[in-house]
SERO-4910 file (N, C-alpha, C, O; in steps of 0.05 Angstrom, whole numbers):
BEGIN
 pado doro    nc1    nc2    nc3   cac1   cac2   cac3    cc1    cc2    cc3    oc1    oc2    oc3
  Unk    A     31   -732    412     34   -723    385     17   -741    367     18   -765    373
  Unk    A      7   -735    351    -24   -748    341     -2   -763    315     18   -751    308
  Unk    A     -7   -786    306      7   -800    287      1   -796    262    -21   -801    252
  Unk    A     41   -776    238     33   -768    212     46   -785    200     65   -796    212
  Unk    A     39   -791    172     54   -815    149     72   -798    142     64   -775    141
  Unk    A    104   -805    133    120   -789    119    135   -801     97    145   -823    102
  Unk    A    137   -793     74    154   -811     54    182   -808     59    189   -786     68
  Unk    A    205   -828     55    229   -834     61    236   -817     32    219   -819     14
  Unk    A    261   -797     28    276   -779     17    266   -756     18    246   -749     30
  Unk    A    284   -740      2    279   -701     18    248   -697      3    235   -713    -10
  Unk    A    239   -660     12    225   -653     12    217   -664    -20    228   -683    -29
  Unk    A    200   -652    -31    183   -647    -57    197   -618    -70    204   -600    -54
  Unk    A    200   -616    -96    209   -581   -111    195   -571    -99    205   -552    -87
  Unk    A    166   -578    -94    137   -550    -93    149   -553    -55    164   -534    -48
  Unk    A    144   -570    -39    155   -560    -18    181   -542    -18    179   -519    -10
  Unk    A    209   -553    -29    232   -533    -16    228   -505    -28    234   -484    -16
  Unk    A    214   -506    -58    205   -475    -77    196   -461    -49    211   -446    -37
  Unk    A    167   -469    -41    151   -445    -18    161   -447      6    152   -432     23
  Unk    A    182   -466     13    199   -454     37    225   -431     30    236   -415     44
  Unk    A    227   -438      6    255   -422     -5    237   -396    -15    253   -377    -18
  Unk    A    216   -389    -20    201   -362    -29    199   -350      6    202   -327     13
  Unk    A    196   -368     20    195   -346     40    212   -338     57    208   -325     77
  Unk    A    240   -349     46    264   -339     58    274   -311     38    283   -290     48
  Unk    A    271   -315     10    271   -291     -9    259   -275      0    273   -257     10
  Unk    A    229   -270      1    216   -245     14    217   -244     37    205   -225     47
  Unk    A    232   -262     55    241   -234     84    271   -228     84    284   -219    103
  Unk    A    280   -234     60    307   -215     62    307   -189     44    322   -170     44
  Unk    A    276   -199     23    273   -165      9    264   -150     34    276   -129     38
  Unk    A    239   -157     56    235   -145     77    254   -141     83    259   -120     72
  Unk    A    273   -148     97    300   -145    118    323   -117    101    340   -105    113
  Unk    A    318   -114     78    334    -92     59    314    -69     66    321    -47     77
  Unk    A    291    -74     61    272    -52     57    274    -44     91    282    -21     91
  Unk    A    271    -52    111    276    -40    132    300    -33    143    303    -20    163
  Unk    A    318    -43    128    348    -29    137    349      0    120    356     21    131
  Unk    A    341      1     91    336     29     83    317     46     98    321     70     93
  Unk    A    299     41    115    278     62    127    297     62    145    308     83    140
  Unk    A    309     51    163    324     49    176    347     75    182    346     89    202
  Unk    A    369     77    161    385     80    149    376    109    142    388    128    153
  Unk    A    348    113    119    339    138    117    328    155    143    327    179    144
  Unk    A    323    138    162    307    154    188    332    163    197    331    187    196
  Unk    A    357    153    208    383    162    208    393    181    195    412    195    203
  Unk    A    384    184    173    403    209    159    425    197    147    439    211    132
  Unk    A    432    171    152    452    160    144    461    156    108    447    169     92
  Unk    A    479    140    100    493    138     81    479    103     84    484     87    102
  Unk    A    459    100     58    444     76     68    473     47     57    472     24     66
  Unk    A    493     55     39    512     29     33    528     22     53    536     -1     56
  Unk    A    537     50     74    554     44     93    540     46    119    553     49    140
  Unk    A    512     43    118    501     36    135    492      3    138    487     -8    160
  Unk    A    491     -9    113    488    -36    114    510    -52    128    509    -76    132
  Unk    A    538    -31    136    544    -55    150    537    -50    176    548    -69    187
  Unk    A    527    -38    191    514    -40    212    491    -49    207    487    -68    223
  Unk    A    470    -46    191    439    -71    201    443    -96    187    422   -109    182
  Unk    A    473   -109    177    483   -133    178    487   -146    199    481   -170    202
  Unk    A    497   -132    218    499   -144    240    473   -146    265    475   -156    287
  Unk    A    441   -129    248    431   -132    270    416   -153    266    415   -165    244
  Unk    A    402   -162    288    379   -181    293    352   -162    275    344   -139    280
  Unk    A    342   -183    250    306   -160    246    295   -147    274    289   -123    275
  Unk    A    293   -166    302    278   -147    317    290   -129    328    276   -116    342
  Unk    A    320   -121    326    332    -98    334    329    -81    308    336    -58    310
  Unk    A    321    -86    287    319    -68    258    296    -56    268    294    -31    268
  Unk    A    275    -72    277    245    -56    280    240    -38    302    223    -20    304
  Unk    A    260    -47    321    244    -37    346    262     -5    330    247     14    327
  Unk    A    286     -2    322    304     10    325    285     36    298    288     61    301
  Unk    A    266     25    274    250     40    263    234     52    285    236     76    292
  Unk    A    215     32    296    194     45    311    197     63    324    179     80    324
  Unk    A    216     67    338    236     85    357    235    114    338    218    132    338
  Unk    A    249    113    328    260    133    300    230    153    290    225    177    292
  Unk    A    215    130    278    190    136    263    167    154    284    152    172    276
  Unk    A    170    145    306    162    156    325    175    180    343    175    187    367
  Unk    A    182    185    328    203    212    337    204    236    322    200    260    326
  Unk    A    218    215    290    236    243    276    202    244    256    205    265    243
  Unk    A    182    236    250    157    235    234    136    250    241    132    246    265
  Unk    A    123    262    234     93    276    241     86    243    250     99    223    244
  Unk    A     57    243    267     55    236    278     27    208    262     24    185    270
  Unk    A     18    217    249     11    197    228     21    181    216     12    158    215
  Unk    A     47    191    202     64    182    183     79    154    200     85    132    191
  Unk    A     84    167    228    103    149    247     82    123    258     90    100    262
  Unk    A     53    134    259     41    106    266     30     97    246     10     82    249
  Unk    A     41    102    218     41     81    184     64     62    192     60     37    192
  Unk    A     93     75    201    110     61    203    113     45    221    131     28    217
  Unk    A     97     44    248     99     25    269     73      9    262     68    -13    273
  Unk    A     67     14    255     41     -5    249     58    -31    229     62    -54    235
  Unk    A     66    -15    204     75    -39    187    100    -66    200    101    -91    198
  Unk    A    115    -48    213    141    -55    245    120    -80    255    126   -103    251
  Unk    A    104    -74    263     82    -92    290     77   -116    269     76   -139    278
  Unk    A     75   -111    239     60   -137    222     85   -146    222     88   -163    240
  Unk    A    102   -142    208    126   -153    206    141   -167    230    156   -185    225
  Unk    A    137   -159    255    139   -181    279    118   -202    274    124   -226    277
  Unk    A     95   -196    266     72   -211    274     84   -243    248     85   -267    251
  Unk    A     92   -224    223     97   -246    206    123   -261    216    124   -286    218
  Unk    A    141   -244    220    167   -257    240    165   -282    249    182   -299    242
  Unk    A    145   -289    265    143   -318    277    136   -333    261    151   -353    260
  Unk    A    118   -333    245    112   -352    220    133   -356    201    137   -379    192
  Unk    A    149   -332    192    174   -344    182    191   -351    197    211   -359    186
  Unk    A    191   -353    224    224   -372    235    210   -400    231    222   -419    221
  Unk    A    179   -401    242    164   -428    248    181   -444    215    197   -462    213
  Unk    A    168   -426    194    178   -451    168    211   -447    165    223   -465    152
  Unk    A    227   -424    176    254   -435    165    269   -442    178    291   -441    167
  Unk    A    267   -455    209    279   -458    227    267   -485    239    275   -493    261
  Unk    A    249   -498    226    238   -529    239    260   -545    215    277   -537    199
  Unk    A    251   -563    220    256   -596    208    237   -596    194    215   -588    201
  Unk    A    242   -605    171    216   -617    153    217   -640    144    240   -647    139
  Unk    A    197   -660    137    195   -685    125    173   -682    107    154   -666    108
  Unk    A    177   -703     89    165   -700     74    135   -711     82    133   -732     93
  Unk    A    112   -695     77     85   -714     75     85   -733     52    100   -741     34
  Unk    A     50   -738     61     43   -765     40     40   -758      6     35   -772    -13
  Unk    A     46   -730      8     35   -721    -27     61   -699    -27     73   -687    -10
  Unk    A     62   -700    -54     84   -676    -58     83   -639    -49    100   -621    -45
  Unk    A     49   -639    -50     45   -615    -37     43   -607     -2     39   -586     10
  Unk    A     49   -632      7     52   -635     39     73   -639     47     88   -657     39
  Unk    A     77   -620     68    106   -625     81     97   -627    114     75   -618    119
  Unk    A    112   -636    134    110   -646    154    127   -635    177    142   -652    188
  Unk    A    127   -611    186    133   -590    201    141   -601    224    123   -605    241
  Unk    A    166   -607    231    178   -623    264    190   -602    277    210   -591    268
  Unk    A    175   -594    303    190   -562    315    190   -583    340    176   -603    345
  Unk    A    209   -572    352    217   -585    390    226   -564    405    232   -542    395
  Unk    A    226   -568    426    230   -541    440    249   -567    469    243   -590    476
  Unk    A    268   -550    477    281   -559    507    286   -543    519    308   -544    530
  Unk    A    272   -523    520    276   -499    541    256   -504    568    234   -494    574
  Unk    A    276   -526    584    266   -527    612    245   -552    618    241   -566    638
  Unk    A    233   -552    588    213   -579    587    214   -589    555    211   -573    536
  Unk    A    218   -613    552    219   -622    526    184   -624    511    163   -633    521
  Unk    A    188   -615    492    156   -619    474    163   -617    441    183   -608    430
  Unk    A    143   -629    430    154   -624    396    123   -635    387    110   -652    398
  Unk    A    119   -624    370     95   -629    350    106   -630    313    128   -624    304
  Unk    A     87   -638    300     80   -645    271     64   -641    261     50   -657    249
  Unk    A     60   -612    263     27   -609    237     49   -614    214     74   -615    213
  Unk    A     29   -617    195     25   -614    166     11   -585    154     -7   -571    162
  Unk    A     28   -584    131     27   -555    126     29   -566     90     44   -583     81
  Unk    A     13   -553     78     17   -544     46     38   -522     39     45   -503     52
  Unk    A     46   -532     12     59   -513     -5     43   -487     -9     58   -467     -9
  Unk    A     22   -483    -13      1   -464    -14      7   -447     15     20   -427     20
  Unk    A     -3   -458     25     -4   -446     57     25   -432     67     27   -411     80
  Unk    A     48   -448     57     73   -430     65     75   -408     47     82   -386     55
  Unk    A     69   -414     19     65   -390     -6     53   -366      3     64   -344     -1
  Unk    A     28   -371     16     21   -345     18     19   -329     41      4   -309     44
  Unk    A     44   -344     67     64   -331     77     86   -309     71     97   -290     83
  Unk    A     86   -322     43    115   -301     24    102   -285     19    111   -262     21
  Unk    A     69   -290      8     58   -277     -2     44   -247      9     34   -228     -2
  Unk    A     48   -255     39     43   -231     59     67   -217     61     68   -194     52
  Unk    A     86   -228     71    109   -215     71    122   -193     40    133   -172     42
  Unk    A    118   -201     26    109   -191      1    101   -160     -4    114   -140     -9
  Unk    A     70   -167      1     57   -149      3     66   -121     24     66    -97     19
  Unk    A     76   -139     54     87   -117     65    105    -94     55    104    -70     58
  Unk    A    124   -111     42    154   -100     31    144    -78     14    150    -55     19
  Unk    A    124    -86    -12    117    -66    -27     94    -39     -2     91    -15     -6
  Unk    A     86    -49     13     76    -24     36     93    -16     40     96      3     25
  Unk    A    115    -20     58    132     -1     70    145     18     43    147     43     44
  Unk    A    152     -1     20    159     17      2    148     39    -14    160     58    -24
  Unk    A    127     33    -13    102     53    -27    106     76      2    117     96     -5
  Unk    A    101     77     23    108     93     47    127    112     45    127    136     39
  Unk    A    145     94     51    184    113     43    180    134     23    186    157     28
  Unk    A    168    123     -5    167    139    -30    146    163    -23    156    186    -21
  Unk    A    116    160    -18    105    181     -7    125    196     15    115    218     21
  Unk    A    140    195     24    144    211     59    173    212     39    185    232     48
  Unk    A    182    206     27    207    220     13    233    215     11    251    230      4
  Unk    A    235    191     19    257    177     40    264    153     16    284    140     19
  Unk    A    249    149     -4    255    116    -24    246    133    -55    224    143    -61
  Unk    A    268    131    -72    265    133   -107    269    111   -110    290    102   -103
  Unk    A    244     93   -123    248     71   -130    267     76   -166    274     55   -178
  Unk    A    271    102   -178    291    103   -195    312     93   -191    323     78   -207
  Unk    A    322    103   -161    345    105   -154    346    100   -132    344    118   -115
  Unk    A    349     70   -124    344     66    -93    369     69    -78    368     59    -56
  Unk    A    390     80    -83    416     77    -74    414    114    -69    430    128    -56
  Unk    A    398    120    -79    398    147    -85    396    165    -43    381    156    -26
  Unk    A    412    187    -39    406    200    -19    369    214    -22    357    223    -41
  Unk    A    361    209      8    338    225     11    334    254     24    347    260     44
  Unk    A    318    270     14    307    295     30    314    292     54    303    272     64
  Unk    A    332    310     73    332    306    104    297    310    112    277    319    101
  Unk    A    302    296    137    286    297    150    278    313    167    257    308    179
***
């Protein structure tokens, strides 16, 4: 493990701010796919949240892709597995920042990323990572959320008037 400087007390604001932005935008993600979800179901999307409360995101996606690929013309369904596939893809980048250890780096915009692993063999690394760099993590994730939603609303399924609102069967 290559040797990083770390300052003694917690993170920096600008560090815990862009780790805490990208736990906000994957739980707007995590809403927005329990409504596609929920709408691909036919379901009642308030008393469906207590079932994709209890799911894992990758049982939310696979459980879209499934759906989208079925009950959708056949375009529409590979808009929705496509966006599914980014949203795994971003998946790992958000557990990487909300599920390590962090220390603080040498400047307030550096934080010091401690992940370990003991599954079978012990290993752990320390990059260094910017406030910037986790930002525009959220900042993808973000963007996704407003895709899938712009989607839903074309295909009929999301009134951003009335998001509580029932959709057109399918």
């Amino acid at each position: 493990m290559a040797k990083v400087t770390v300052r003694e007390g917690p993170l920096s604001s600008q560090m815990y701010c862009a780790i805490g932005m990208v736990a906000v935008a994957w739980a707007h993600l995590e809403d927005v796919i329990s409504l596609c979800l929920s709408r691909l179901l036919g379901a009642d999307h308030p008393e469906f949240l207590a079932v994709a409360a209890n799911m894992p995101s990758k049982a939310r996606l696979d459980s879209v892709k499934a759906l989208a690929g079925y009950k959708l013309p056949s375009k529409d369904g590979a808009l929705i597995i496509a966006l599914c596939d980014e949203a795994s893809m971003l998946s790992r980048e958000r557990n990487k920042i909300l599920h390590s250890s962090w220390l603080q780096g040498e400047t307030p915009e550096i934080g010091v990323r401690f992940t370990y692993r003991a599954h079978g063999r012990v290993s752990a690394d320390a990059p260094t990572i910017s406030a910037h760099e986790i930002a525009v993590t959220a900042e993808k994730i973000g963007k996704l959320t407003t895709s899938f939603t712009v989607l839903l609303e074309k295909l009929g399924l999301y009134d951003p008037t009335n998001p509580m609102k029932a959709p057109l069967k399918l």
